[in-house]
C-alpha positions as a Markdown table, in Angstrom:
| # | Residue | x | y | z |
|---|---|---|---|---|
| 1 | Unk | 134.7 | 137.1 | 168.1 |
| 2 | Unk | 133.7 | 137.2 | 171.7 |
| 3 | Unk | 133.6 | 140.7 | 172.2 |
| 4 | Unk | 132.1 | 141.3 | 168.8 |
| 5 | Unk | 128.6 | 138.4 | 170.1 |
| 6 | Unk | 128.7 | 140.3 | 173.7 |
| 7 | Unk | 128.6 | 144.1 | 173.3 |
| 8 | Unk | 126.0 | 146.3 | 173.8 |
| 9 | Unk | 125.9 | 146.9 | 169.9 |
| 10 | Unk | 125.9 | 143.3 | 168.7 |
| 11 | Unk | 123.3 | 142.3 | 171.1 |
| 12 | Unk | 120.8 | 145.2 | 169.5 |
| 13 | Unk | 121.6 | 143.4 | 166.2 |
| 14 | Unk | 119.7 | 139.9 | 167.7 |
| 15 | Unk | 120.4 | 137.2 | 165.2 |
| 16 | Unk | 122.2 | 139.3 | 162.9 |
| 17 | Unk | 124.9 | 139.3 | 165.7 |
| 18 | Unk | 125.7 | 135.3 | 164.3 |
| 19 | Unk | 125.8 | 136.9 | 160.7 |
| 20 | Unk | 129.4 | 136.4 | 159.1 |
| 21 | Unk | 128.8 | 136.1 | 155.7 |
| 22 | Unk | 126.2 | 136.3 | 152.9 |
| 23 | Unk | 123.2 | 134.7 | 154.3 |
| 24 | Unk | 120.7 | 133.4 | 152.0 |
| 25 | Unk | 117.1 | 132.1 | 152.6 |
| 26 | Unk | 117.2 | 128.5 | 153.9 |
| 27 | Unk | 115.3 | 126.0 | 151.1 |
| 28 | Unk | 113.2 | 124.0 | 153.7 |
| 29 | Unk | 113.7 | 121.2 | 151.5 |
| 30 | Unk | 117.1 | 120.9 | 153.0 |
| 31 | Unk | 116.2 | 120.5 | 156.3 |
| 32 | Unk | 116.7 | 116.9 | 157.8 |
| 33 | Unk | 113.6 | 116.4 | 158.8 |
| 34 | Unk | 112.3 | 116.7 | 155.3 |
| 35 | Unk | 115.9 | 114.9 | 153.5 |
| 36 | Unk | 114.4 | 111.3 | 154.1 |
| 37 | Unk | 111.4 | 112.7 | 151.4 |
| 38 | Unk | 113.7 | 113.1 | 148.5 |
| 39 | Unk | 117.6 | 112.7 | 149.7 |
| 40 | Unk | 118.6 | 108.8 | 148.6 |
| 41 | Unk | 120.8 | 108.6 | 151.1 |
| 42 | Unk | 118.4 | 109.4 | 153.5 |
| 43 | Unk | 115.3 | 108.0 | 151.8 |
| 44 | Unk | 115.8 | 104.5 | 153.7 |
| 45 | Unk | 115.0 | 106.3 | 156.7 |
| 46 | Unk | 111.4 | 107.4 | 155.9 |
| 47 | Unk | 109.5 | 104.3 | 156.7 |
| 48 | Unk | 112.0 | 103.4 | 159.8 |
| 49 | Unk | 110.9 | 106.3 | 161.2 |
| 50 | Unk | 107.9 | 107.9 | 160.1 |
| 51 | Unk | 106.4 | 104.6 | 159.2 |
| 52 | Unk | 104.5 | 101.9 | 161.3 |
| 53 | Unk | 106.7 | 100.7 | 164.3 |
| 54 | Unk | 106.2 | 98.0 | 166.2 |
| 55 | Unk | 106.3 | 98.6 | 170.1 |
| 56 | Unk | 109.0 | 96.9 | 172.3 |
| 57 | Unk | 107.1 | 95.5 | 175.0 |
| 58 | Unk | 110.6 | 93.7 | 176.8 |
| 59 | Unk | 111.8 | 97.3 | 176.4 |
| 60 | Unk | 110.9 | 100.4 | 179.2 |
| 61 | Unk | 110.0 | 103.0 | 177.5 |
| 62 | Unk | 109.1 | 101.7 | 174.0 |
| 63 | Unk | 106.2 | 99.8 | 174.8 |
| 64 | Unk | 102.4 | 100.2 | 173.3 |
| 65 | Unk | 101.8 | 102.2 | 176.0 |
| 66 | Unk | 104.1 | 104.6 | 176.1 |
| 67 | Unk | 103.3 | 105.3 | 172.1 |
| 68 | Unk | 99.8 | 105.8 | 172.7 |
| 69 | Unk | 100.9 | 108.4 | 175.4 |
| 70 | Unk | 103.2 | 110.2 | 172.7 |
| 71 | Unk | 100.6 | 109.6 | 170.5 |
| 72 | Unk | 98.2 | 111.4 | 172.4 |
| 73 | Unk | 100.0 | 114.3 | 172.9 |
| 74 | Unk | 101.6 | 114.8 | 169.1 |
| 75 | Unk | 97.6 | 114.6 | 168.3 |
| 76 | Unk | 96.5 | 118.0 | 168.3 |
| 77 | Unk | 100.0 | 119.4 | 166.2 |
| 78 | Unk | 99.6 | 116.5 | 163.5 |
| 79 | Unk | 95.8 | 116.1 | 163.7 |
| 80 | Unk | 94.9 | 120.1 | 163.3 |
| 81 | Unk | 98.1 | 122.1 | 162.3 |
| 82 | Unk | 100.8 | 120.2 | 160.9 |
| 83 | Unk | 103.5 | 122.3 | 161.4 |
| 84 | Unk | 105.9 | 119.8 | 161.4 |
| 85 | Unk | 104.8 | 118.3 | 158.0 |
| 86 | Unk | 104.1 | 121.8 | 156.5 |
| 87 | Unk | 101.8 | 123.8 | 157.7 |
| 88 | Unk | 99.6 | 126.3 | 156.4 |
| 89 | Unk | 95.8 | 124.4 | 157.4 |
| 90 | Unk | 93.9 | 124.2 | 160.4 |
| 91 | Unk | 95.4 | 125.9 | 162.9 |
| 92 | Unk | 98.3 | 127.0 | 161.1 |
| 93 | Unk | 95.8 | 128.2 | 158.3 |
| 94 | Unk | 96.5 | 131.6 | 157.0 |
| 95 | Unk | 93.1 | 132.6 | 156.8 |
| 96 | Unk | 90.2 | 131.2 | 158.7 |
| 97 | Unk | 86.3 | 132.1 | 158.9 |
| 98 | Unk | 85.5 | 134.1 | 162.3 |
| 99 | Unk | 83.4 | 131.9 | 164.4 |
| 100 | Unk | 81.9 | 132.4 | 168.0 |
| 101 | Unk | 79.2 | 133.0 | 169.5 |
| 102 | Unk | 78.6 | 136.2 | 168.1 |
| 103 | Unk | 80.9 | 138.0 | 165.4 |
| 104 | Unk | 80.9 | 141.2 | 164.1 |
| 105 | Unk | 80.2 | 142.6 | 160.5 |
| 106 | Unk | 82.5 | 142.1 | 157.8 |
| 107 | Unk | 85.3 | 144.6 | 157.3 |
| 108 | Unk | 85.3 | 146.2 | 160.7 |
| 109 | Unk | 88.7 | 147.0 | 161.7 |
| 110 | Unk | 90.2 | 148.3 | 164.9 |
| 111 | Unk | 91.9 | 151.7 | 164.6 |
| 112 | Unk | 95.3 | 151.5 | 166.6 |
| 113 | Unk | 96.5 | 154.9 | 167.7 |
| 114 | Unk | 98.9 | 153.5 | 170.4 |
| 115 | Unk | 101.0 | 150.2 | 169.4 |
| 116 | Unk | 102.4 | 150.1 | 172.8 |
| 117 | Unk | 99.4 | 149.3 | 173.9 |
| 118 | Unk | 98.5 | 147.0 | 171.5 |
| 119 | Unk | 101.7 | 144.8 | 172.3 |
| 120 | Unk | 100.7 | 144.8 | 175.7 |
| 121 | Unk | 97.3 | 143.1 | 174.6 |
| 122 | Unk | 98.5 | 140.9 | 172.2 |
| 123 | Unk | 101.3 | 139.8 | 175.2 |
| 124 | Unk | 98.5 | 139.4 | 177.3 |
| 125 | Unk | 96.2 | 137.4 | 174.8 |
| 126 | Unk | 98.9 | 134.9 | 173.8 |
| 127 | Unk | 99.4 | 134.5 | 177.6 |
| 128 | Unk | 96.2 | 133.7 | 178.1 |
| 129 | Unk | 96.1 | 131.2 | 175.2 |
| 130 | Unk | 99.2 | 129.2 | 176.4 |
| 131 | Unk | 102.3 | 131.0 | 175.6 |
| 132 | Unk | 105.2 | 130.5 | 178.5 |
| 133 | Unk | 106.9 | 133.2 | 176.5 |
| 134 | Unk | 106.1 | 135.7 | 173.9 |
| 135 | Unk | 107.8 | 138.5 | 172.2 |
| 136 | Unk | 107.9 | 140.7 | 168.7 |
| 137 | Unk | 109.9 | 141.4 | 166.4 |
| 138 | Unk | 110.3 | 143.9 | 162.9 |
| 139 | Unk | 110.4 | 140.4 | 160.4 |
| 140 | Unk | 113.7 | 139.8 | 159.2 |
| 141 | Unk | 112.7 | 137.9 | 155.6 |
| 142 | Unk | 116.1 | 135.9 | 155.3 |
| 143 | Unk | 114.6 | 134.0 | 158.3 |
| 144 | Unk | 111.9 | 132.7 | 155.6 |
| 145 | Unk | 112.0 | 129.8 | 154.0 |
| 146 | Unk | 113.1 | 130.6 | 150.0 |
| 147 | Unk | 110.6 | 127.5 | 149.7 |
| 148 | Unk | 108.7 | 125.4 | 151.7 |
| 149 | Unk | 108.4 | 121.9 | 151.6 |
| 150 | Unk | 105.4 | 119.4 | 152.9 |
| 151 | Unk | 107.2 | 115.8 | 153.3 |
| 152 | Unk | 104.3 | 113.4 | 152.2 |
| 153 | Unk | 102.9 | 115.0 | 149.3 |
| 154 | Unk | 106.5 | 116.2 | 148.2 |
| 155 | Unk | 105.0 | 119.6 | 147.4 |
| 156 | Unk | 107.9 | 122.3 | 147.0 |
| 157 | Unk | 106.7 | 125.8 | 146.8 |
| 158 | Unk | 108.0 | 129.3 | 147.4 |
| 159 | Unk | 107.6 | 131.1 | 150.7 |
| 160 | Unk | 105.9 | 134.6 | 150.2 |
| 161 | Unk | 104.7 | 136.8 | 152.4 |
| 162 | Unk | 102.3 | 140.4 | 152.0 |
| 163 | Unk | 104.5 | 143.0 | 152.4 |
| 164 | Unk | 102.2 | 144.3 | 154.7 |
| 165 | Unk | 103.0 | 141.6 | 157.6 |
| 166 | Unk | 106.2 | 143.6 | 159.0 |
| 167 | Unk | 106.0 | 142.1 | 162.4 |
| 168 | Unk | 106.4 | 138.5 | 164.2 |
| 169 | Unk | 104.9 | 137.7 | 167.7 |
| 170 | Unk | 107.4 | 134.8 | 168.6 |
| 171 | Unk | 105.8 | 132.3 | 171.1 |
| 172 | Unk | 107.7 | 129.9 | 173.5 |
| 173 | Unk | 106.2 | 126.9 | 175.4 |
| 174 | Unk | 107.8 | 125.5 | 178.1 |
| 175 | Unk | 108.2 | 121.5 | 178.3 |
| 176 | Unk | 108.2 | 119.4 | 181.5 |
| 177 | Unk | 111.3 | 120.0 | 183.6 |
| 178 | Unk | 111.0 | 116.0 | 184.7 |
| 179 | Unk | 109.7 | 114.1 | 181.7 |
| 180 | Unk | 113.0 | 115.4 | 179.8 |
| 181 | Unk | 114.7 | 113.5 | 181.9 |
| 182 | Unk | 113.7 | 110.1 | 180.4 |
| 183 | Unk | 115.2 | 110.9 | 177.2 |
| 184 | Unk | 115.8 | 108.9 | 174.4 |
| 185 | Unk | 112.6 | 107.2 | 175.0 |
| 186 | Unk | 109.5 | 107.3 | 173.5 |
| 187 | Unk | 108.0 | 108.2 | 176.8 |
| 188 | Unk | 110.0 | 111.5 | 176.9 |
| 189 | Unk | 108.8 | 112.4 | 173.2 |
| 190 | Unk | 105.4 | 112.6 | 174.6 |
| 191 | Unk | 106.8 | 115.8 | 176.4 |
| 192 | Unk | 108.1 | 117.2 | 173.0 |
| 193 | Unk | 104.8 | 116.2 | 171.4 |
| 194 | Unk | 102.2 | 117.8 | 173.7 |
| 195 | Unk | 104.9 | 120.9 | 173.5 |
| 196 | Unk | 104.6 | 121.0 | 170.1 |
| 197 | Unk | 100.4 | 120.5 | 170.5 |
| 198 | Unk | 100.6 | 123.4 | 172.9 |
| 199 | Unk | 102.5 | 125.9 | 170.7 |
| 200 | Unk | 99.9 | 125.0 | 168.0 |
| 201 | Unk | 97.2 | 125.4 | 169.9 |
| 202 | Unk | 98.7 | 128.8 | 171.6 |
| 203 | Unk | 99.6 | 130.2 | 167.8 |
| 204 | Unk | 96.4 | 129.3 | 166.3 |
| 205 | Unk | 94.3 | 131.0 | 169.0 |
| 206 | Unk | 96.3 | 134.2 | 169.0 |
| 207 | Unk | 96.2 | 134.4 | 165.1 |
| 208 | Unk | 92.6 | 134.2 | 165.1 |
| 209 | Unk | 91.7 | 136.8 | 167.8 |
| 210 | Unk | 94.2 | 139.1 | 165.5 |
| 211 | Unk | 91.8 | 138.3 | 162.8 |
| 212 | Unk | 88.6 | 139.4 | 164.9 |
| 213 | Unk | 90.1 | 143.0 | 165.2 |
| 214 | Unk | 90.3 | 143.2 | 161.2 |
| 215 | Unk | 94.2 | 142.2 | 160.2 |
| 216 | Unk | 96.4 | 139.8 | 159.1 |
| 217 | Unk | 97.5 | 136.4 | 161.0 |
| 218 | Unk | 100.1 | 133.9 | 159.4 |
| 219 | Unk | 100.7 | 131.2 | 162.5 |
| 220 | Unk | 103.7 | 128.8 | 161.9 |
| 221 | Unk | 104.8 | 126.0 | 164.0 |
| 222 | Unk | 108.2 | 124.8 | 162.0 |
| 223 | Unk | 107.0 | 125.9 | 158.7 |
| 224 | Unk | 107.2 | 128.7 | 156.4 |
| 225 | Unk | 110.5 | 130.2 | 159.0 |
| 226 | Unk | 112.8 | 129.5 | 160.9 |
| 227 | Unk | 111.6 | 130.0 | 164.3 |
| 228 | Unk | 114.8 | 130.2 | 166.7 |
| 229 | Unk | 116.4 | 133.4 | 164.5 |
| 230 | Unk | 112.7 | 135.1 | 164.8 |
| 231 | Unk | 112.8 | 134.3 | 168.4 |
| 232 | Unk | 116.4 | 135.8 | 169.1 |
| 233 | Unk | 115.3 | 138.9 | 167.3 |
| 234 | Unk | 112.2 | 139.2 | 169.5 |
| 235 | Unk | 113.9 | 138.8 | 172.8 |
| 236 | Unk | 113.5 | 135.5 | 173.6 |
| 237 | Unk | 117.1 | 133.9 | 174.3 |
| 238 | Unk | 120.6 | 133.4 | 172.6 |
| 239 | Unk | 121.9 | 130.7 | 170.4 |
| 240 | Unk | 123.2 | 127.8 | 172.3 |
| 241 | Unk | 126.0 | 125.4 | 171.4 |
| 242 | Unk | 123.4 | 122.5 | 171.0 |
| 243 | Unk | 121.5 | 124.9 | 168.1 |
| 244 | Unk | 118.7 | 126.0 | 170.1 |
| 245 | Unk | 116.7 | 128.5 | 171.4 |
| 246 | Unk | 118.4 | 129.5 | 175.2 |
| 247 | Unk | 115.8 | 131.1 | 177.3 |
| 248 | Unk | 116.5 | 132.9 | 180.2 |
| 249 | Unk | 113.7 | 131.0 | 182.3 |
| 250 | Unk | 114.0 | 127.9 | 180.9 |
| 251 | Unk | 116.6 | 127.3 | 179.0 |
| 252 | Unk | 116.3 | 125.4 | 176.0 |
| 253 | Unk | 113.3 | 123.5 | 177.3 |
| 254 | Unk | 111.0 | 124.9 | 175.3 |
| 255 | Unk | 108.7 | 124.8 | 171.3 |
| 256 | Unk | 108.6 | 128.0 | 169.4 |
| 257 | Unk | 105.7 | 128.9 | 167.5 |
| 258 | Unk | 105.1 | 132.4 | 165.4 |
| 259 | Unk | 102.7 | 134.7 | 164.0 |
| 260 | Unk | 103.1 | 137.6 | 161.7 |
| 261 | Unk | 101.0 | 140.0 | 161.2 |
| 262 | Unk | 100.6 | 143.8 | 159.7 |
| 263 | Unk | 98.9 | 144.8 | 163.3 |
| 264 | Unk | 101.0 | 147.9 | 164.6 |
| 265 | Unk | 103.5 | 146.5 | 167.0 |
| 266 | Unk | 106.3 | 147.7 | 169.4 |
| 267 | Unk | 109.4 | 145.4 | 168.7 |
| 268 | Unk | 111.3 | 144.2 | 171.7 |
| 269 | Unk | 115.0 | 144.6 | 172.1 |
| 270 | Unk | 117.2 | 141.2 | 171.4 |
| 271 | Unk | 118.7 | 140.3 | 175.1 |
| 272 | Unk | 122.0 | 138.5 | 176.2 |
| 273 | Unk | 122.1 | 136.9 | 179.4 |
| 274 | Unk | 125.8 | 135.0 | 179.3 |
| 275 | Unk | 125.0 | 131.8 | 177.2 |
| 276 | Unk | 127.5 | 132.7 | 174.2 |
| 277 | Unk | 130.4 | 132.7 | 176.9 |
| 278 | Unk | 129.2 | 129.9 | 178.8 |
| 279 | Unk | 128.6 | 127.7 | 175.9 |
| 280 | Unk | 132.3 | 128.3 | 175.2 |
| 281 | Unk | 133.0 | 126.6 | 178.3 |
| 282 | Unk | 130.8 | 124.0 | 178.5 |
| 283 | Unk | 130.1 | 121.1 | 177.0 |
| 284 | Unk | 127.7 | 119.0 | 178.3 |
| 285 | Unk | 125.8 | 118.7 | 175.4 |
| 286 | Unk | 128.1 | 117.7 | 173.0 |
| 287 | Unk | 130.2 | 115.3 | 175.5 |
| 288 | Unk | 126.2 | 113.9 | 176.6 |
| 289 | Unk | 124.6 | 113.4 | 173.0 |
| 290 | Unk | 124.2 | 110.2 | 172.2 |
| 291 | Unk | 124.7 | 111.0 | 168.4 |
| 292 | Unk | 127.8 | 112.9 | 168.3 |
| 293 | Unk | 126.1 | 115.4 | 166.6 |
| 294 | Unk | 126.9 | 118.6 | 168.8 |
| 295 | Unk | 130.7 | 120.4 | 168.0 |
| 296 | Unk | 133.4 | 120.6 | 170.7 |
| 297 | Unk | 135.9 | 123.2 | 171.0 |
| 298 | Unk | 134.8 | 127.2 | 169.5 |
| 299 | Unk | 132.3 | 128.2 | 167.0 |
| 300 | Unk | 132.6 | 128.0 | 163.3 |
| 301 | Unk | 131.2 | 129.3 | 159.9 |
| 302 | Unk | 131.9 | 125.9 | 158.3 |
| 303 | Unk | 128.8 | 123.9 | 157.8 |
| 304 | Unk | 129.1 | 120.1 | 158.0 |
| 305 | Unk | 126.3 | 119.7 | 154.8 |
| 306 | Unk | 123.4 | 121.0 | 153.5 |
| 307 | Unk | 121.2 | 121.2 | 156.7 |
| 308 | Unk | 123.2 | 123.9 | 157.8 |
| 309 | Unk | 122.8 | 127.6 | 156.7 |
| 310 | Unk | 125.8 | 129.6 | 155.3 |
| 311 | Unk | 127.6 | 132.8 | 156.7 |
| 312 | Unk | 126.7 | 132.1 | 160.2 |
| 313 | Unk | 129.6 | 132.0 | 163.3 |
| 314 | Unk | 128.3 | 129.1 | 165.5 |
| 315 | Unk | 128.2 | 125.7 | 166.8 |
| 316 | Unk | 126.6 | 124.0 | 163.7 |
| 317 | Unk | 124.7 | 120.9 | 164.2 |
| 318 | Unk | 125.5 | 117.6 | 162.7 |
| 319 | Unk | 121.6 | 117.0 | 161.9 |
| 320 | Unk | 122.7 | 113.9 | 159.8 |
| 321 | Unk | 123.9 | 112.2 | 162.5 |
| 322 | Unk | 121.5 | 113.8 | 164.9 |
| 323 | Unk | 118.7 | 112.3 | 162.8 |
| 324 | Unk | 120.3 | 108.8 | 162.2 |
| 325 | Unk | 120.0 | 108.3 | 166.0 |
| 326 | Unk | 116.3 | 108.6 | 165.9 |
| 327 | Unk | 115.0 | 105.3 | 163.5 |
| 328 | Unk | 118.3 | 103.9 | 165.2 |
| 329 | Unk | 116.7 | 104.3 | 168.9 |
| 330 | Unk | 113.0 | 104.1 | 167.7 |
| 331 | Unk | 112.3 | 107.8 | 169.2 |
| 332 | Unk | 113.2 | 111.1 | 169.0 |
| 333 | Unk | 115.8 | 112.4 | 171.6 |
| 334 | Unk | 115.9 | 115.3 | 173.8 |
| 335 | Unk | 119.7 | 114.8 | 175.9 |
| 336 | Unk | 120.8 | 117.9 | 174.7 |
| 337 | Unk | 118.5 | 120.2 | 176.3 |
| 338 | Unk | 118.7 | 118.1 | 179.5 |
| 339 | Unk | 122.0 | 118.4 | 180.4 |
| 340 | Unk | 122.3 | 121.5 | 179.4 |
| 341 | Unk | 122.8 | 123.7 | 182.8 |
| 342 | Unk | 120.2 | 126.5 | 181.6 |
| 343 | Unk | 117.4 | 123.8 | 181.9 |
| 344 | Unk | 116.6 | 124.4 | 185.4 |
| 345 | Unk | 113.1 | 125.4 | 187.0 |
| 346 | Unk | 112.1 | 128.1 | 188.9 |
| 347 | Unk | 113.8 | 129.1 | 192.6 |
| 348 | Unk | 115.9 | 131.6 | 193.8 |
| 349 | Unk | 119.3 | 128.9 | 193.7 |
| 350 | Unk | 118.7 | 128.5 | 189.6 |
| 351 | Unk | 118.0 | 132.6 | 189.5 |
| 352 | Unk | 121.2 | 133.4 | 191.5 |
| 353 | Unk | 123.0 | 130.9 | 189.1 |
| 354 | Unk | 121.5 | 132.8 | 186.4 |
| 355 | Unk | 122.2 | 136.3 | 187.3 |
| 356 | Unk | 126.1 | 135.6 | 188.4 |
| 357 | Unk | 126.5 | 133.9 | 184.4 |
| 358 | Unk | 125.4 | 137.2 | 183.0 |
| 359 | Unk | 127.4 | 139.5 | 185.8 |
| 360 | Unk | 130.3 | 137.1 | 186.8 |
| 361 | Unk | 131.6 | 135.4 | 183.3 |
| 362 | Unk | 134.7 | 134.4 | 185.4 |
| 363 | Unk | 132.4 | 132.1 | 187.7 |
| 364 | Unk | 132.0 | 129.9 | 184.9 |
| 365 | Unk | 133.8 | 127.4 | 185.2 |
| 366 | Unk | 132.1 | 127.1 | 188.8 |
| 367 | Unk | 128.8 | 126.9 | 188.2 |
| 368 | Unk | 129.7 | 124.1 | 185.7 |
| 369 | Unk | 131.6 | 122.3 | 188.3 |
| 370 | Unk | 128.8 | 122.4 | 190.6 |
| 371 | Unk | 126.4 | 122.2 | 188.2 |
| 372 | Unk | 128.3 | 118.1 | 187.5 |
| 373 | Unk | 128.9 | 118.1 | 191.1 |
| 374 | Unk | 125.1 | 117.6 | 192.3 |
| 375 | Unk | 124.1 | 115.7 | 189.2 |
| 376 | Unk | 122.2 | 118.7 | 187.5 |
| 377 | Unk | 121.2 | 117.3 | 184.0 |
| 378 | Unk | 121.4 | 113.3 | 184.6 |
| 379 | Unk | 119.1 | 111.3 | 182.6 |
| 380 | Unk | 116.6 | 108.9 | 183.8 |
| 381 | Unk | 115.6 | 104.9 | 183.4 |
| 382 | Unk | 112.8 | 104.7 | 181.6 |
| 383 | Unk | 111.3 | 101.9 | 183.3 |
| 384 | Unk | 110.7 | 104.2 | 186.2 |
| 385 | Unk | 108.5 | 106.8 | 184.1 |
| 386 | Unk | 105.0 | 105.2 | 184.7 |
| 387 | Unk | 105.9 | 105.3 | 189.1 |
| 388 | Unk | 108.3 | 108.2 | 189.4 |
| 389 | Unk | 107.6 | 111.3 | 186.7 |
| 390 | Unk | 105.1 | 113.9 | 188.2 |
| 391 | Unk | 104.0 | 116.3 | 185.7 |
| 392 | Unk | 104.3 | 119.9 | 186.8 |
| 393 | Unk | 100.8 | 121.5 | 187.8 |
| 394 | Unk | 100.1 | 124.9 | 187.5 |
């Protein structure tokens, strides 16, 4: 199968390059996240997690303040988009009124006679409003959601989409490089939550200035598709052995966020950089994760339940375990992407790493001794969050 994921022509394919077997659209009702809503063997879960929890104040971070900080920066996502829970209002909404300081008349539509051009623009727009990342993509509808699902009202609905919204701008936010490093604490979810905020915030933004030239917008966070598929197919990364979304800057340190539209777009071409080969070899993530949710050993088609999708060859993620760590440790957790030797920042050591995985698969094994070897990917102790973690400025 290795030669089959690395050639020239399975690379074009992006995602499809994983396909195997019949793949079907994903009921988002199956997806853990959403399990402890309606699964009974899950269903004891709900309040431990997404219910009222008490702060450990004897216990670095888990104390009250380090949940107002995650608090804080979860706001904007559950406050005004809701991606997470289901999407499809504020600034996930799939239509909104134009507002600013001035707007022009109803039904005015830009003509696009050059769709090169127009990606450029959009690229530069989304840049503008936040995106670390951003590429497009013709939308492939198995990545949709048969039906979504919206975890505290229970509503389960189909997914449809105009027929007219061929294309997906796929947006990637990067996450703190440092704060990572204090996973499993509720500290470090502050990271994922103010990614998540930023990808909403990014999304929203982009979909409504695609609105003021006169076409569609549907932003997503985690609803209504499945965002790291989309993102493969747009150019973003490969599919790592911990499930996610490996960038080539960043690794998989990073939120995805998407918007389709029926704007004329130039697709981008899918891209492989070395990660299907390396992830053969390492296993950092699965040795490191504190759940024993990530596979050892080679990729498989076999799914482990119902959270995983059918007819794909990869590393399929145990998400009931992965989930049962989280009430468990009384926070989400991040390990996986930071040991995972892709996570790296910026600098022309991590960029000659890069460049000899994709040229030099034979250095491998190398770079993932060295990469142990000076401690790449260590966590941190929480109780030195508050003193030691300097965000990033930029």
């Amino acid at each position: 199968m290795e030669v089959i994921m690395t050639s020239k022509e399975a690379v074009a394919k992006g995602a499809s390059r994983y396909v195997v077997g019949e793949v079907e659209r994903f009921d988002q009702k199956n997806e853990m996240f959403k399990r402890p809503g309606w699964d009974s063997k899950f269903t004891h879960l709900f309040e431990k997690y997404y219910g009222v929890i008490m702060p450990r104040e004897n216990k670095p971070g888990f104390t009250l303040l380090d949940m107002a900080f995650r608090n804080a920066a979860w706001w904007l996502e559950l406050g005004f988009a809701k991606g997470v829970r289901g999407g499809r209002e504020g600034l996930f909404a799939w239509e909104n009124e134009l507002v600013g300081p001035s707007k022009p008349p109803a039904g005015l539509k830009l003509t696009v006679d050059d769709p090169a051009e127009m990606t450029r623009v959009v690229k530069k727009a989304a840049r503008f409003f936040g995106a670390s990342l951003v590429g497009v993509c013709e939308l492939d509808r198995r990545w949709l959601y048969s039906h979504y699902y919206v975890l505290f009202t229970k509503k389960h609905a189909p997914v449809e989409i105009p027929e007219e919204c061929k294309y997906a701008v796929a947006i990637a936010i990067e996450e703190d490089y440092e704060g990572l490093k204090y996973s499993p604490s509720i500290s470090a979810g502050a990271i994922t939550g103010f990614g998540y905020s930023k990808e909403a915030f990014a999304a929203g933004l982009l979909a409504q200035f695609i609105r003021g030239l006169g076409y569609k917008a549907i932003p997503q966070g985690n609803d209504t598709s499945t965002s790291i598929p989309i993102a493969i197919d747009a150019g973003l990364g490969e599919l790592g052995r911990d499930g996610l979304l490996i960038t080539r800057e960043f690794g998989p340190r990073v939120r995805i966020s998407k918007v389709f539209t029926d704007l004329p777009l130039v697709p981008d071409k899918p891209i492989a950089f070395g990660v299907w080969d390396f992830c053969h070899k390492c296993q950092k993530c699965a040795e490191n994760c504190p759940a024993k949710a990530i596979m050892h050993g080679e990729p498989t088609e076999e799914i482990h339940n119902i959270s995983n999708r059918k007819g794909l060859l990869r590393w399929p993620i145990n998400a009931e375990r992965c989930f049962a760590f989280w009430p468990a440790n009384g926070s989400d957790c991040t390990t996986c992407i930071t040991v995972c030797p892709f996570n790296k920042p910026s600098g022309w050591l991590h960029s000659s790493v890069r460049w000899g995985i994709k040229h030099a698969h034979w250095l491998d094994s190398f770079f993932l001794k060295m990469d142990n070897l000076l401690g790449y990917g260590k966590l941190k102790n929480a109780e030195a969050f508050w003193d030691a973690w300097q965000p990033w400025a930029r």
